[in-house]
DRENDOTOR-576835 format. One line per 8 residues: number of its first residue (from 1); their letters; for each residue y, z, x of C-alpha. Coordinates in nm, 4 decimals. Layout:
<filos>
NUM = A = Y Z X  ...
</filos>
This chain:
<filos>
1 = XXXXXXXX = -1.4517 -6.4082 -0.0907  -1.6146 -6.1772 0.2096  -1.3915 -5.9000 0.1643  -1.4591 -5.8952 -0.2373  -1.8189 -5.8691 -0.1795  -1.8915 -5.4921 0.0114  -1.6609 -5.3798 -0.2919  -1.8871 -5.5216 -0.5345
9 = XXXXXXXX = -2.1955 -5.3755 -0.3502  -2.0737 -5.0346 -0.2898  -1.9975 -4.9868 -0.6746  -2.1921 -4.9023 -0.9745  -2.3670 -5.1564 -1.2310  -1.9957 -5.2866 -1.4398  -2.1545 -5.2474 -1.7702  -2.1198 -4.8621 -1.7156
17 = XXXXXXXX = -1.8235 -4.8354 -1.6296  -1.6271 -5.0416 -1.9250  -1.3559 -4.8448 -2.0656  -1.4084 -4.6242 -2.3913  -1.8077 -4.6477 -2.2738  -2.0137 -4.3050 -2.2026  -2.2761 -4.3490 -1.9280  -2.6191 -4.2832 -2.0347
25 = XXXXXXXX = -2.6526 -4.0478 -1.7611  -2.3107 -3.8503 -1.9091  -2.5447 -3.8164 -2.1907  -2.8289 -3.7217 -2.0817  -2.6993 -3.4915 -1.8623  -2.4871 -3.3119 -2.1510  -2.8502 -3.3043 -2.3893  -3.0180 -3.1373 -2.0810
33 = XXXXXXXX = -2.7387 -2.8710 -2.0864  -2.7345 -2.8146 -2.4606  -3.1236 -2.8172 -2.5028  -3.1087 -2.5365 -2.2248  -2.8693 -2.3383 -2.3980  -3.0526 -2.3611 -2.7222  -3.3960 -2.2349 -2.5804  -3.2039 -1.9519 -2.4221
41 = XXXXXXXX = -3.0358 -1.8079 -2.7124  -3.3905 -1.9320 -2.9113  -3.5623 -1.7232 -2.6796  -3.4583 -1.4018 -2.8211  -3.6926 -1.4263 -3.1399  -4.0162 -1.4067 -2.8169  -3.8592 -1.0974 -2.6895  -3.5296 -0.9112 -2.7357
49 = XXXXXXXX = -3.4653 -0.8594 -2.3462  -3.4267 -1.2720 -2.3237  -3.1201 -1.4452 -2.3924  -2.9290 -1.1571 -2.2008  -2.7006 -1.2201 -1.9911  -2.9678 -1.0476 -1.7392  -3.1968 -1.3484 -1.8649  -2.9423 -1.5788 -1.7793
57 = XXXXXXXX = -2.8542 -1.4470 -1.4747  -3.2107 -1.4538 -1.3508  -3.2160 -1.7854 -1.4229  -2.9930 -1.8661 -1.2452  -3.1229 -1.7027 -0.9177  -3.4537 -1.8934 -0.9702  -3.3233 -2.1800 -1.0706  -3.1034 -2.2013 -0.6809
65 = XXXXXXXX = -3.4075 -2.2426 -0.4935  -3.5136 -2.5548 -0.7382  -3.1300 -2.6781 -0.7215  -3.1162 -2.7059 -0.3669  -3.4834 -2.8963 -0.3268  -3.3787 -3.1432 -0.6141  -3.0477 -3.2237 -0.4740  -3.2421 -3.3362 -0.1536
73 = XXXXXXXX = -3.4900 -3.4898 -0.3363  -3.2869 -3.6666 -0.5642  -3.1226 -3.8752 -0.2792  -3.4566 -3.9821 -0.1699  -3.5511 -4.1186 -0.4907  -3.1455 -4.2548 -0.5194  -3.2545 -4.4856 -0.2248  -3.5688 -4.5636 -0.3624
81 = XXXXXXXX = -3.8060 -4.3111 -0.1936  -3.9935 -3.9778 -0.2790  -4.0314 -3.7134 -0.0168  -4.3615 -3.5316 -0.0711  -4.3085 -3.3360 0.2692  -4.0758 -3.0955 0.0237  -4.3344 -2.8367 -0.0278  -4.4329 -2.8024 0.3842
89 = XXXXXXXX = -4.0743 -2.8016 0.4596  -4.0035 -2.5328 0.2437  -4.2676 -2.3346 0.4211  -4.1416 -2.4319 0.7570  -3.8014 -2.3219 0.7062  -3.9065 -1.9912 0.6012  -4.1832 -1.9351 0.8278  -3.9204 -2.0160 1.1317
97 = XXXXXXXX = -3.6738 -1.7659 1.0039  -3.8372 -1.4885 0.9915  -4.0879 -1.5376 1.3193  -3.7466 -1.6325 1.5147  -3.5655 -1.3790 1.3397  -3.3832 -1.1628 1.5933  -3.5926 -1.3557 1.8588  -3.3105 -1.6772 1.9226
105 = XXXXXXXX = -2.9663 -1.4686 1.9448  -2.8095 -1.4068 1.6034  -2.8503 -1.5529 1.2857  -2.5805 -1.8282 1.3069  -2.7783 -1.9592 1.5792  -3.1028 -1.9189 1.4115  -2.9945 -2.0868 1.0332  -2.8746 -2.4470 1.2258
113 = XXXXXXXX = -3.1435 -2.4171 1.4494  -3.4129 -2.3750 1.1836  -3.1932 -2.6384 0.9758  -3.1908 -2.9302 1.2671  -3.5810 -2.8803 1.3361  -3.6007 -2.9758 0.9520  -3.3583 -3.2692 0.9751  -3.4993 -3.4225 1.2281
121 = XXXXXXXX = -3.8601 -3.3928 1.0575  -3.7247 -3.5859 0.7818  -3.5301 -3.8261 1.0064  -3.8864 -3.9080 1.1168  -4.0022 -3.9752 0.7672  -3.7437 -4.2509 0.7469  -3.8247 -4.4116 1.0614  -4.1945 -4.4471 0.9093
129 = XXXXXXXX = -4.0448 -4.5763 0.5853  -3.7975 -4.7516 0.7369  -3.9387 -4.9585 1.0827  -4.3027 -4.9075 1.0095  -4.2742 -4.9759 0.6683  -4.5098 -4.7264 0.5685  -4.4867 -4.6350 0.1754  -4.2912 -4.3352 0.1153
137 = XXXXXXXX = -4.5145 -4.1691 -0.0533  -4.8292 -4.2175 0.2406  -4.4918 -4.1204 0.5082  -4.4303 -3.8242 0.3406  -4.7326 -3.6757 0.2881  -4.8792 -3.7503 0.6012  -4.5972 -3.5434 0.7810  -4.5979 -3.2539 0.5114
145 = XXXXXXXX = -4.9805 -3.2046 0.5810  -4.8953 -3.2230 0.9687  -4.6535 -2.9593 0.9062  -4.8050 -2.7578 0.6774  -5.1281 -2.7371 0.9507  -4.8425 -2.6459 1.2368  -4.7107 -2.4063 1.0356  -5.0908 -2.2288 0.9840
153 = XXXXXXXX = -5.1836 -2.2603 1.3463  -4.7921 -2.1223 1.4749  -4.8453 -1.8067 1.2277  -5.2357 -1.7778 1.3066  -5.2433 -1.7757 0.9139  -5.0366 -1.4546 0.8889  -4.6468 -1.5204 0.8848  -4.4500 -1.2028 1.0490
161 = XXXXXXXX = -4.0985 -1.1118 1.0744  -3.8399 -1.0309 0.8500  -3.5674 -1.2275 0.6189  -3.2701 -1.2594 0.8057  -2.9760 -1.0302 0.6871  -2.7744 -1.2949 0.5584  -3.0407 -1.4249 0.3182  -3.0825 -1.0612 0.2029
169 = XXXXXXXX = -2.7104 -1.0463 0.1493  -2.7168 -1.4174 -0.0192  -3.0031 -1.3494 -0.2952  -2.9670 -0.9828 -0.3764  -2.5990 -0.9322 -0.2780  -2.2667 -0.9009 -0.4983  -1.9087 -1.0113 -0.4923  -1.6706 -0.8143 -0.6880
177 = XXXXXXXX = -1.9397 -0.7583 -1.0011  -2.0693 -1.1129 -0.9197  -2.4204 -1.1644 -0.7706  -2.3642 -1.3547 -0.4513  -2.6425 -1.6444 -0.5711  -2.4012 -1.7475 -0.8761  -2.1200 -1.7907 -0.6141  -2.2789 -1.9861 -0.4244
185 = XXXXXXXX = -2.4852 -2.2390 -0.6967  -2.1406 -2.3028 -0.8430  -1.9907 -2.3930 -0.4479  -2.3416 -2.5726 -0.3418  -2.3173 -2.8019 -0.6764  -1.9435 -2.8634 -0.6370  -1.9929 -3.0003 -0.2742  -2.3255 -3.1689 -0.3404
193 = XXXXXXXX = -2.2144 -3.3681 -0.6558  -1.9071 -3.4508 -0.4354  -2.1124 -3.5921 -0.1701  -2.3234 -3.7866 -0.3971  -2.0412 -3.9202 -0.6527  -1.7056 -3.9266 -0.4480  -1.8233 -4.0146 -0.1103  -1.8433 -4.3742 0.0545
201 = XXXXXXXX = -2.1646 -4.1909 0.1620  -2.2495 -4.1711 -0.1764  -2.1653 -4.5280 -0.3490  -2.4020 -4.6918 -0.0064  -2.6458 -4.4819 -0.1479  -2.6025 -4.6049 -0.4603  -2.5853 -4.9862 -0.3356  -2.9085 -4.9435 -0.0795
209 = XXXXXXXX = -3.1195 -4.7974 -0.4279  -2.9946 -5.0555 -0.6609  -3.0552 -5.3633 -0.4334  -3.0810 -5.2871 -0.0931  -3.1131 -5.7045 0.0134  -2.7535 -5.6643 -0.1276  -2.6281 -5.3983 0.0208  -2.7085 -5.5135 0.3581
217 = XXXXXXXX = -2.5361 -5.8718 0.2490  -2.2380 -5.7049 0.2008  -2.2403 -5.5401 0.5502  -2.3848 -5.1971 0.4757  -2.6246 -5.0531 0.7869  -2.9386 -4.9915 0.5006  -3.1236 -4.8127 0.7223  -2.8212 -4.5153 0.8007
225 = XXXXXXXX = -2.8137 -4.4094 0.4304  -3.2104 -4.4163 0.3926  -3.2538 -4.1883 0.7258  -2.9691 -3.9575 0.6160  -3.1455 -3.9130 0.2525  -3.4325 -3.8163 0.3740  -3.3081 -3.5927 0.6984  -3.0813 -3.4084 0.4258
233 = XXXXXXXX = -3.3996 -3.3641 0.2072  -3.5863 -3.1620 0.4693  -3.2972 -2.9713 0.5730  -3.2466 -2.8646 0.1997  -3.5935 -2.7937 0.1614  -3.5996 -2.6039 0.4672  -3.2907 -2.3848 0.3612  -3.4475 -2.3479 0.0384
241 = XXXXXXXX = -3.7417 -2.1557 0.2262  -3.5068 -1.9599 0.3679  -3.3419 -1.8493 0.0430  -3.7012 -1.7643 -0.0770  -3.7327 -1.5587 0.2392  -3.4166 -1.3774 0.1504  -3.5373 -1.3386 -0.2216  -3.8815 -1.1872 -0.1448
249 = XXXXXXXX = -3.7941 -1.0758 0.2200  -4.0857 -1.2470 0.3924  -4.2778 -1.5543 0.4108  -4.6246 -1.7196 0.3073  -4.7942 -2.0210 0.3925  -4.7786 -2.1399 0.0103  -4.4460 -2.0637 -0.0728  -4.3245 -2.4037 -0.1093
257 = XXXXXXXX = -4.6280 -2.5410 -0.3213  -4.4844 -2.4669 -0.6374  -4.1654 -2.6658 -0.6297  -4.2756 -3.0163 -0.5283  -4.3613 -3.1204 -0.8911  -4.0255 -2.9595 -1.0488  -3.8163 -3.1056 -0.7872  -3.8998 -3.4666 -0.9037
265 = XXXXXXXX = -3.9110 -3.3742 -1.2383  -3.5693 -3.2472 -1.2641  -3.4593 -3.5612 -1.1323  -3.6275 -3.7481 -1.3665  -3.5209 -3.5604 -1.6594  -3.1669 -3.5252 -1.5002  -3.1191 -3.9395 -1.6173  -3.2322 -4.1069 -1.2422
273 = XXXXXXXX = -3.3969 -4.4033 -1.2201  -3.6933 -4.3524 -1.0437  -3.7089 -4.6872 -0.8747  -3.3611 -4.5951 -0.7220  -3.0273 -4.7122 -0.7986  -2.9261 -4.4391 -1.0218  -2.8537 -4.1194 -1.1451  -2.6462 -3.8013 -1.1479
281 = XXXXXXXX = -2.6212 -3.4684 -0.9289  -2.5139 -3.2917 -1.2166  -2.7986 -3.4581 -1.4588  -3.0323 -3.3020 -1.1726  -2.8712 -2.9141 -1.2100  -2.9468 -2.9877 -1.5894  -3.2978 -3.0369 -1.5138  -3.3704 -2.7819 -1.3036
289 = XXXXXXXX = -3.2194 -2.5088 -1.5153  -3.4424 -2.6700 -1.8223  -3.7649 -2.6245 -1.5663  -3.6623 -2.2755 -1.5111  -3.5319 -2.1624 -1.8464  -3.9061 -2.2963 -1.9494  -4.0717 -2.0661 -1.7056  -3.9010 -1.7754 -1.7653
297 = XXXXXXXX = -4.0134 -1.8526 -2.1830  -4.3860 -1.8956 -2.0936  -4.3876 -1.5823 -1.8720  -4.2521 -1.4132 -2.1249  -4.5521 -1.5242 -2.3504  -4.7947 -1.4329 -2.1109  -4.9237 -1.8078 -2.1161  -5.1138 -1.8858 -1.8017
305 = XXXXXXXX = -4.9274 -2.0412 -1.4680  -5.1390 -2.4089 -1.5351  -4.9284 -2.4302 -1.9018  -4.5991 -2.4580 -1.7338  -4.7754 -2.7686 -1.4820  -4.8833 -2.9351 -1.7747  -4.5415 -2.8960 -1.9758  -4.3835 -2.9999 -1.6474
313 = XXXXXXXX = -4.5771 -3.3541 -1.6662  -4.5464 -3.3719 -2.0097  -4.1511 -3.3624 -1.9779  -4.1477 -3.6583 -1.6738  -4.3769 -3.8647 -1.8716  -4.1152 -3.8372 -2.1474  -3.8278 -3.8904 -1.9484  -3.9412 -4.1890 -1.8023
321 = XXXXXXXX = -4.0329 -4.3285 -2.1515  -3.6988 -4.2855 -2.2335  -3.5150 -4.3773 -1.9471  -3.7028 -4.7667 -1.9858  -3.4184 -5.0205 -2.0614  -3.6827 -5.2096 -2.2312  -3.7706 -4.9150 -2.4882  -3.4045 -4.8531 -2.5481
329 = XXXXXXX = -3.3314 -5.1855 -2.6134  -3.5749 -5.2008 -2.8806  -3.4693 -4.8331 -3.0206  -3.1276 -4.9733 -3.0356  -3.2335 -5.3277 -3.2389  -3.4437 -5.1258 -3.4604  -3.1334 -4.9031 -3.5548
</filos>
């Protein structure tokens, strides 16, 4: 009986996994990809450049920075969390690698030192969720504003230094015709839906989100998968900065401000459960390519930055309608 019950834990809800049954969040994921496409190719009647191959490839250079964030941020919220601190440690990661830059030996030493300072920022956020039991949300942004006012007094509110070569190389770089940033959005999503879907790591995740009194009945150290979640979080958010570094070759105080709303709300609309407990890595890439596709459509029609916020909310206020088992449940009687 013991040895049936870590199984149990460490698996997904059985009702979505019945044979000849699609997972809602198979579904989802595959409308986020198809809406997508349509609004590129529809995007051609705004302006003939769009819906280019160009187009799409600039999407898919802004979308990396918003990839990486929302993988992060999606395990938080897959245990249950939210990491506000996303924004700060954006700006932390590339304020450190360009001020060290040069400074610390060479930049293999520099990208897992600026990488570990981030980890173990977020490792702190889970101790405060996890053994002060301080709400996520007050954790979070608590530490992001402590960072975020480091980060201003380190720089004396002027960041210096320059993007490290490798970033430079990374963002504006090529591989036999290929830009370097497709290369490595198609290895970054392989590994990170790999970690999330096909990983022991992954299924505890799962089981601490779903019911984490469960999960630690069937013998599974909660605490270890809630600190990892949210260390990994600030480390992608900090490599994110430095990608943004490498993009624009410097660094600003603000730089990170912009992507704290679209990180949760491409995991929203990527099919997660924003309680915890479920959801999909490649549900999340859906969602932030349908945030970015969207922003490239309302630049292109010169409509003010505050539009895309409020289209932002509109679309996680719609997702969450639609992700309610209660308003599903009466879609599917009414039908």
């Amino acid at each position: 009986m013991t040895s049936a019950r870590p199984s149990a834990a460490l698996q997904p809800p059985a009702d979505t996994r019945r044979a000849g049954r699609i997972r809602p969040e198979t579904v989802s994921t595959a409308a986020i990809f198809a809406l997508t496409i349509i609004l590129i190719f529809a995007s051609r009647f705004v302006s003939p450049a769009l819906g280019s191959w160009d187009q799409v490839d600039t999407i898919i250079t802004l979308a990396s920075f918003l990839i990486v964030v929302a993988f992060g941020q999606g395990l938080v919220i897959l245990v249950g969390g939210l990491d506000l601190s996303i924004a700060s440690m954006i700006t932390l990661g590339g304020v450190l690698s360009t001020t060290w830059n040069g400074s610390i030996g060479s930049e293999w030493v520099l990208i897992p030192a600026v990488l570990i300072i981030c980890a173990c920022i977020g490792a702190l956020n889970g101790v405060g969720v996890i053994w002060l039991n301080i709400p996520p949300f007050i954790m979070t942004m608590a530490s992001g504003i402590i960072v975020a006012s480091a980060a201003l007094g380190y720089t004396s509110g002027t960041p210096r230094g320059a993007a490290p070569d490798v970033f430079l190389a990374l963002m504006k770089g090529s591989v036999g015709g290929v830009s370097a940033v497709l290369i490595f959005v198609l290895v970054f999503v392989l590994l990170a839906w790999t970690l999330q879907s096909a990983t022991a790591f992954g299924r505890r995740l799962y089981a601490v989100g779903a019911n984490r009194e469960a999960a630690w009945i069937a013998g599974v150290a909660t605490w270890r998968p809630i600190m990892a979640a949210y260390a990994l979080s600030a480390a992608c958010a900090g490599f994110a900065g430095m990608m943004l570094v490498g993009y624009a070759n410097g660094a600003t105080l603000r730089m990170g401000d912009s992507y704290l709303l679209p990180s949760v709300a491409s995991v929203v609309i990527g099919g997660s459960s924003i309680l915890g407990g479920r959801g999909s890595f490649a549900g999340t890439v859906g969602g932030a390519m349908l945030l970015t596709t969207l922003g490239t459509v309302i630049s292109a029609l010169g409509m003010q930055e505050g539009w895309r916020t409020v289209i932002e909310g509109a679309i996680i206020v719609g997702a969450l309608l639609l992700l309610r088992e209660d308003l599903l449940a009466r879609l599917r009687s009414a039908r």
